[in-house]
C-alpha positions in Angstrom: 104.7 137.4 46.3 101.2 135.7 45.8 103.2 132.5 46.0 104.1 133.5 49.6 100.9 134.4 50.6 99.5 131.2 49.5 101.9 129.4 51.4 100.9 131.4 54.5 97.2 130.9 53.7 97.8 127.4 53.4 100.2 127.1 56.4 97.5 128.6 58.8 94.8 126.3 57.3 97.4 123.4 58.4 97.8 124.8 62.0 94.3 125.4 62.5 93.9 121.4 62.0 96.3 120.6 64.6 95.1 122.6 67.4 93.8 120.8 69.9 91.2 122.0 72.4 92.1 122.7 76.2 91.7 120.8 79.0 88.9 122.9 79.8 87.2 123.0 76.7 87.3 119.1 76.4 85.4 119.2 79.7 83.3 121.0 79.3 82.3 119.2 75.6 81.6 116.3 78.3 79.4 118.0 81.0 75.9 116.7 81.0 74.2 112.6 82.0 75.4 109.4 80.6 72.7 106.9 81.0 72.3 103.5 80.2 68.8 102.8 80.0 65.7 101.0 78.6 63.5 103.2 76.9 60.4 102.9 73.8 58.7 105.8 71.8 60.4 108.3 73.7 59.1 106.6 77.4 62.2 106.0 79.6 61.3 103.1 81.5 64.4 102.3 83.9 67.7 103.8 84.2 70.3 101.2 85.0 73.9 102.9 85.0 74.2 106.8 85.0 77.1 108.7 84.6 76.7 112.7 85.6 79.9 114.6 85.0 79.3 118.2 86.0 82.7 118.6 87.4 85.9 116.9 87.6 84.6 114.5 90.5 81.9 112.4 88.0 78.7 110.8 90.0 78.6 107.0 89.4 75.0 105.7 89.8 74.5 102.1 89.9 71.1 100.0 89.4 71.0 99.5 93.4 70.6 103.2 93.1 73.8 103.5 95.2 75.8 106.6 94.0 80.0 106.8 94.1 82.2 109.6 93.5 85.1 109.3 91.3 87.6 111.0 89.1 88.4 112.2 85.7 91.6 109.6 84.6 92.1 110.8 81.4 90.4 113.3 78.5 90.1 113.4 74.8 87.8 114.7 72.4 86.3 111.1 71.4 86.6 109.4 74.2 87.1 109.6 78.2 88.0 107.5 81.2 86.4 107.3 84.8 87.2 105.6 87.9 85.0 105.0 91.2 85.7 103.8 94.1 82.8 100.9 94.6 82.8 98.8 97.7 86.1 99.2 98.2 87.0 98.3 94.9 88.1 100.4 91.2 86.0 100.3 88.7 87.0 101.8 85.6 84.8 103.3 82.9 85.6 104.5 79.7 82.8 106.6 77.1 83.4 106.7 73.5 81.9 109.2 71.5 80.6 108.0 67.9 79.3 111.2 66.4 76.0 112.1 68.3 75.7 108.4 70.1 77.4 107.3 73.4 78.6 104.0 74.5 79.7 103.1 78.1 82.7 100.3 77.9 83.8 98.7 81.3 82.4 96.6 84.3 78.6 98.1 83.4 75.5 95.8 83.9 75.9 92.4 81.3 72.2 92.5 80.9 71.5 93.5 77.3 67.3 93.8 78.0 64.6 94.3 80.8 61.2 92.5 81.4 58.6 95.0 82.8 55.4 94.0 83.3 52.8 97.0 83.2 49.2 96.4 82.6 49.2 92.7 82.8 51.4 92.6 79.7 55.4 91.7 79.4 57.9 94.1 77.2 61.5 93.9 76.2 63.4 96.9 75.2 66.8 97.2 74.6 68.7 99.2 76.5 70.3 102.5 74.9 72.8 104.9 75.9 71.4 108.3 76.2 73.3 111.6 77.2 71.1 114.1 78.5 71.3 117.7 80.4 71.3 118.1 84.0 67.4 119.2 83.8 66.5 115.6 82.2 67.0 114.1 84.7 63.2 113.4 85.8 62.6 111.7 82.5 65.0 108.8 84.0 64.1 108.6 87.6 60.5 110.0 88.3 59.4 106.7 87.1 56.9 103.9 88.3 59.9 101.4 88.2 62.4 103.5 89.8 60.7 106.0 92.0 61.1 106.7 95.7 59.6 109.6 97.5 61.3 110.9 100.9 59.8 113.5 103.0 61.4 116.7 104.5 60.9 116.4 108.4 62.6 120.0 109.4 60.3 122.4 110.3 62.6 125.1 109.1 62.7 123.4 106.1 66.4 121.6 104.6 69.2 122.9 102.5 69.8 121.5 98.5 73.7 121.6 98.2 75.2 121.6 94.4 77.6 118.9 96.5 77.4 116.2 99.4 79.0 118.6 101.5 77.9 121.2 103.9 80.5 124.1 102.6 78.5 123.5 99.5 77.0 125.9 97.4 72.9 126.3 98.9 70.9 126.2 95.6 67.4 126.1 97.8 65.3 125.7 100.7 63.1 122.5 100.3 59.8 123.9 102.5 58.7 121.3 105.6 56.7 118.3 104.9 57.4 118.4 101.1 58.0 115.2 99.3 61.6 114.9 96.8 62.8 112.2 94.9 65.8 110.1 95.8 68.1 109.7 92.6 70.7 107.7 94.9 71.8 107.4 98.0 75.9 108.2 98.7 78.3 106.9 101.0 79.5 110.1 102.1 78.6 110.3 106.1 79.0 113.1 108.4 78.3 114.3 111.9 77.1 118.1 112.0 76.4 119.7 115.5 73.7 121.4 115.8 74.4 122.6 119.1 76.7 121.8 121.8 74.8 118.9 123.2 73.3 117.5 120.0 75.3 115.7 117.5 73.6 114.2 114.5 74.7 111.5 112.0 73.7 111.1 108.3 74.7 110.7 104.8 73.6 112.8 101.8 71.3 111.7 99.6 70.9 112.9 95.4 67.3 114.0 94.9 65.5 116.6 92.7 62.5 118.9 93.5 60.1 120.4 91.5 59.5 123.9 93.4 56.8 126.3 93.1 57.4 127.8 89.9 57.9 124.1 88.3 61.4 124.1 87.9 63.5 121.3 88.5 65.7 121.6 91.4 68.7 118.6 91.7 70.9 118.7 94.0 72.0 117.1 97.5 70.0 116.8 101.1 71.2 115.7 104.3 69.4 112.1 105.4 68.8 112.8 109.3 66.0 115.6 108.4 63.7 113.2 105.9 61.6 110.3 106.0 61.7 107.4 103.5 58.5 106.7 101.9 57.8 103.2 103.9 55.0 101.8 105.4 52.7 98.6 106.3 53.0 97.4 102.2 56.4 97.4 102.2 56.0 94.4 105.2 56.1 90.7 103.3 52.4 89.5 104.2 50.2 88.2 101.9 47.2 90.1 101.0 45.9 88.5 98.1 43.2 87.1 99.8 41.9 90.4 102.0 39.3 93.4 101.3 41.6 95.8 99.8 39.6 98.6 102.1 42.1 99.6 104.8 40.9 101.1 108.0 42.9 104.3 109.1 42.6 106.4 112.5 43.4 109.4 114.1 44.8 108.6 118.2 44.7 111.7 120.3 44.6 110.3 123.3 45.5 106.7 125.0 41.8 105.5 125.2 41.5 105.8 121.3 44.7 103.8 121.1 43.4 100.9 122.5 39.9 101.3 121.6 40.9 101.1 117.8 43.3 98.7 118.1 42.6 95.4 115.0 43.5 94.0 112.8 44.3 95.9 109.0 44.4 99.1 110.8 46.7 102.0 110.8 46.6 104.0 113.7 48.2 107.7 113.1 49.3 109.1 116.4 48.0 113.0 116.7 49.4 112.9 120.5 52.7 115.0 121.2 52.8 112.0 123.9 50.9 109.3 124.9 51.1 107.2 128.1 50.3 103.7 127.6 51.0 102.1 130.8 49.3 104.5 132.6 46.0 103.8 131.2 46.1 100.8 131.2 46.7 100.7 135.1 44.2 102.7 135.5 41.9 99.3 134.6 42.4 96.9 136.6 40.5 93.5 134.4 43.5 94.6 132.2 46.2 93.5 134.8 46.9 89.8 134.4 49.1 87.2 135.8 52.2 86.0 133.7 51.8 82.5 134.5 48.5 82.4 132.8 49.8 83.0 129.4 51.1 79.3 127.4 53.9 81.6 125.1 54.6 78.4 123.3 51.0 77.2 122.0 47.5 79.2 122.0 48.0 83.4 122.4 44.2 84.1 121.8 42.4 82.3 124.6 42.7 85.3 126.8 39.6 87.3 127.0 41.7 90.5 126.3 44.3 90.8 122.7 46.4 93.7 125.1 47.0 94.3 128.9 49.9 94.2 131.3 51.7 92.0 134.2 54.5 91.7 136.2 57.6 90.3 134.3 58.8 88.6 137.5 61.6 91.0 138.1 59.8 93.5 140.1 59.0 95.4 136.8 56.0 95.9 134.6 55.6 94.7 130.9 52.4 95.2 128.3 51.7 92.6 125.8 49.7 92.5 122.6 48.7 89.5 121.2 47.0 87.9 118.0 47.1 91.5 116.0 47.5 91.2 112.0 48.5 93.7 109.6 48.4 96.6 111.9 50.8 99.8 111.4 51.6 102.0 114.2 52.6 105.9 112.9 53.0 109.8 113.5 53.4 112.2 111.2 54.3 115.0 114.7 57.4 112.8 115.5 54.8 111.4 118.5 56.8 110.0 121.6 55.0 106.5 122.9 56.0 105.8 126.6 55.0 102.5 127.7 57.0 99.2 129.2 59.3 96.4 127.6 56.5 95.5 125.1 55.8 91.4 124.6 54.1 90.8 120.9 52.4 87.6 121.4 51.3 85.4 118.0 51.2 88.8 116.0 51.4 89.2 112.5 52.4 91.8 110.5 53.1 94.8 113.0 55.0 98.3 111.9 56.1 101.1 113.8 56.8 104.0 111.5 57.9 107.3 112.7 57.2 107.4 116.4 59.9 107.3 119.1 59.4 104.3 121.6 60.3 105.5 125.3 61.2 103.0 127.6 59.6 103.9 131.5 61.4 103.3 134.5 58.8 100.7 135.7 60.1 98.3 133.1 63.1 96.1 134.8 65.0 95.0 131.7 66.6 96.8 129.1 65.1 95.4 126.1 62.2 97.1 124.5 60.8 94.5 122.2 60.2 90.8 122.8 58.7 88.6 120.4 56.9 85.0 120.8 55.5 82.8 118.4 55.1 86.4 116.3 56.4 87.0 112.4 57.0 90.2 110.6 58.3 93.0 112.7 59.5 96.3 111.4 60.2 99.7 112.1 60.9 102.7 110.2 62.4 106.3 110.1 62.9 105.9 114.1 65.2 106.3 117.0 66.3 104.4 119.8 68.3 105.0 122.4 70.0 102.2 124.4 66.8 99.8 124.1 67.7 96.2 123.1 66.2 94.0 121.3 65.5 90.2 122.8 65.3 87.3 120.3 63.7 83.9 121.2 63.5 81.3 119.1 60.0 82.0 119.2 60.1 84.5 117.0 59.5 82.7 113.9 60.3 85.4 111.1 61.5 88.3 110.2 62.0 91.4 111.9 63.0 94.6 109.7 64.8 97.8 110.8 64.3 100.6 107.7 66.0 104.1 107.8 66.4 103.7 111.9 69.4 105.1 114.1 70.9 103.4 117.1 72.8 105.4 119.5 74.3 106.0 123.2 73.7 102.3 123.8 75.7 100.5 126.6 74.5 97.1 126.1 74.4 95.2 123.2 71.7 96.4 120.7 70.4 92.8 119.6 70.7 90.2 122.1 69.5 86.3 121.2 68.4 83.7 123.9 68.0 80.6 121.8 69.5 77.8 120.7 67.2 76.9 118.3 68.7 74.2 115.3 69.4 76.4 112.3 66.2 75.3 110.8 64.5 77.0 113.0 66.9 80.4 112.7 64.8 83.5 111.7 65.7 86.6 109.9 66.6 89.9 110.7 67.0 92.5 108.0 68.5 96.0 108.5 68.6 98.6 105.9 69.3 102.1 105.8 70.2 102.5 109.3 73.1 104.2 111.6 74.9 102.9 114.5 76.5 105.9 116.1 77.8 106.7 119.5 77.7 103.7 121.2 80.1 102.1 123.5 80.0 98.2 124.6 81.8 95.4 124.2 80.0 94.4 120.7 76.7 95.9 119.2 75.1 92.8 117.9 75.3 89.0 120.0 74.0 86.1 117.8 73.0 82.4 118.5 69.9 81.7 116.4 69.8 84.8 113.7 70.6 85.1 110.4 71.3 89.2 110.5 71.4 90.9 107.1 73.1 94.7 107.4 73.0 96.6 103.8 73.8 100.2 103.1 74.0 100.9 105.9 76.6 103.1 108.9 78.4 101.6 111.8 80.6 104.8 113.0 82.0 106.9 116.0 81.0 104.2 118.3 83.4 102.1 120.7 83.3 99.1 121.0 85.5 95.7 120.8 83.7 93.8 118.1 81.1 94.5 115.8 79.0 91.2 116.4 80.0 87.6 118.2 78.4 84.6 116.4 77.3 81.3 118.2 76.4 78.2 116.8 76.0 78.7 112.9 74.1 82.4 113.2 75.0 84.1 110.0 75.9 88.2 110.0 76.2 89.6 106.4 77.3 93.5 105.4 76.5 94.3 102.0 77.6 98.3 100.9 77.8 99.2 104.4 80.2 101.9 105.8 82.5 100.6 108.5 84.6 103.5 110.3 86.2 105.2 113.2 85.5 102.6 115.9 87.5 101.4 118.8 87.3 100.7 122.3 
């Protein structure tokens, strides 16, 4: 009899080895952030390749900061397998666990070390694979290497989701005006009606938010009701040689506008509305004949940097000329009505926030023309149905940053040179949406070299993205393409 029982004792030891855990139970070992990332006494400098598996879709986050959803291929104890879907193309990841360290194997980043330069002095760390919880997340991404601020702009405040979704489970209200920080962007897009007449397009960006109480918050917000953090720095002028000091001013009304305009100034528009045109009719040594400006040679020999004339057609145009470093914002969502707009010999010029409105005294459709002017750009804004009108007179480069185009009939960016390639300058768009638009194609080249990264082109119709002349260049890089036809 004791025999038997020691057989039976020994027989259950022997099946306790071989049970295996359950599907769920093996997840659930894995829950929690895979990072690969460069860290030294305890000071995470850069996170280059995250993995965050919280359900059975795992978050891919790549060191563009671009974020993929995937799937759980296969699960084990010691080891399990991912795949993404990244630019239209699988990648394949597989995690080994080695008692209480993790190693990534697969398509990951080749680069074994980083450079960072902090305080005038250069460090190489290794990088190491870390897994961390959910609320750890901070330690990787609220860095000075890898931080990026975006602002809520809904003054009812916007939705966390636990997913990119809007069925998704609501884990808080982020309050109006308050700053997160973007983990990633994804390339999940949607268009949400907010009422019967006003459709809006975005895609859903991974943030966290550190509430009142100080807890850590991570989760997912819709894109359409935030700001990016961008402004006149983020413009490529050189600076090296100016007083640091910046001037900054508060416009209420279209007097102060002009009355402050310079250079190295930011002007903050207080204004719900401000009429541009119609002050500057109002003075008449501001009205000037087209003919007496030379848009190939001098722009400064006018006794005037801004006034207005007649563009020949019967319409109206203002022009500002010879203006360097100077940012144009809102932080009220400020409307600016004013003519097609000529910027003569500027350089250096942003528009951040504010909504450009085209009047009906203008007789083209374009809003911006550029001569002999570099570095344009224009963030968080909206235009609808106002081209843009290339010369080859526009020597650099003009930026588009978080901005959304819609309900345009003609074609958004339309070149009038033939200018040898030598000569071609650049436009960069990031960040944007192209939405609800129908003509024949959206973008018509001859002397640009157009750069379009992660980015939307979707519910529009039209017959061809973009024509090319000449040798203009158009590039896409991790930009959404979808439902469109004519």
């Amino acid at each position: 009899m004791r025999y038997l029982v020691l057989i039976y004792i020994l027989g259950l030891v022997s099946c306790s080895k071989e049970v295996k855990k359950t599907p769920e139970e093996l997840y659930l070992s894995w829950k929690g952030v895979y990072t690969k990332c460069e860290y030294s006494k305890n000071k995470i400098y850069s996170a280059r390749t995250t993995f965050i598996i919280e359900s059975m879709q795992p978050v891919f986050i790549n060191s563009d900061k671009n974020e993929y959803l995937g799937k759980i291929t296969s699960i084990e104890e010691k080891e399990i397998h991912l795949s993404f879907l990244v630019e239209g193309k699988e990648q394949t990841h597989k995690i080994i666990k080695k008692d209480s360290l993790f190693s990534p194997e697969g398509p990951l980043i080749t680069k074994d070390s980083l450079e960072i330069e902090q305080n005038n002095w250069l460090k190489k760390e290794k990088f190491s694979i870390l897994k961390l919880s959910k609320d750890e997340l901070p330690r990787i991404f609220n860095t000075e290497y890898n931080r990026n601020l975006v602002q809520v702009t809904s003054k009812n405040g916007l939705v966390l989701r636990t997913k990119p979704t809007i069925q998704s489970e609501k884990i808080t209200t982020i309050p109006y005006q308050s700053e997160v920080v973007l983990m990633a962007r994804t390339d999940v897009y949607h268009k949400i009606n907010l009422s019967k007449q006003n459709e809006v397009v975005g895609n859903w960006l991974h943030v966290y938010f550190k509430d009142e109480k100080g807890t850590f918050n991570v989760g997912y917000v819709f894109d359409y009701f935030v700001n990016l953090d961008y402004d006149i720095y983020d413009l490529p002028i050189d600076r090296s040689s100016e007083d640091p000091d910046r001037e900054y001013v508060d416009v209420y009304t279209a007097k102060q506008f002009f009355d402050n305009l310079g250079d190295m100034v930011t002007l903050n528009i207080k204004a719900k509305q401000l009429d541009l045109l119609s002050y500057l009719k109002q003075r008449e040594s501001l009205e000037y004949d087209r003919d007496y400006f030379d848009f190939s040679i001098d722009y400064l020999d006018n006794k005037s940097r801004y006034g207005y004339f007649e563009d020949g057609d019967g319409g109206l145009q203002m022009f500002l000329q010879g203006y360097y470093d100077m940012e144009i914002t809102t932080d009220n969502a400020s409307v600016i009505k004013l003519p097609t707009l000529e910027l003569l010999g500027c350089f250096g010029v942003l528009f951040n926030k504010v909504r450009l409105k085209s009047i009906k005294e203008s007789s083209r459709s374009a809003i911006i023309f550029g001569y002999g002017t570099e570095n344009i750009g224009f963030s968080n804004m909206t235009f609808y149905n106002q081209s843009f009108f290339m010369t080859g007179r526009l020597h650099m480069a003009i930026q588009f940053e978080t901005c959304n185009f819609l309900n345009y009939r003609n074609t958004i960016l339309q070149s009038n040179t033939d200018a040898p390639p030598t000569e071609y300058f650049q436009v960069y768009i990031d960040n944007s949406k192209f939405w609800n638009n129908n003509t024949n194609e959206l973008f018509n080249l001859k002397g640009e070299n157009v750069s379009l990264t992660n980015s939307f082109v979707g519910f529009n119709k039209y017959q061809k993205l973009y024509r090319e002349y000449n040798t203009a260049k158009f590039e896409v890089k991790n930009t959404v393409i979808r439902d469109n036809k004519k």
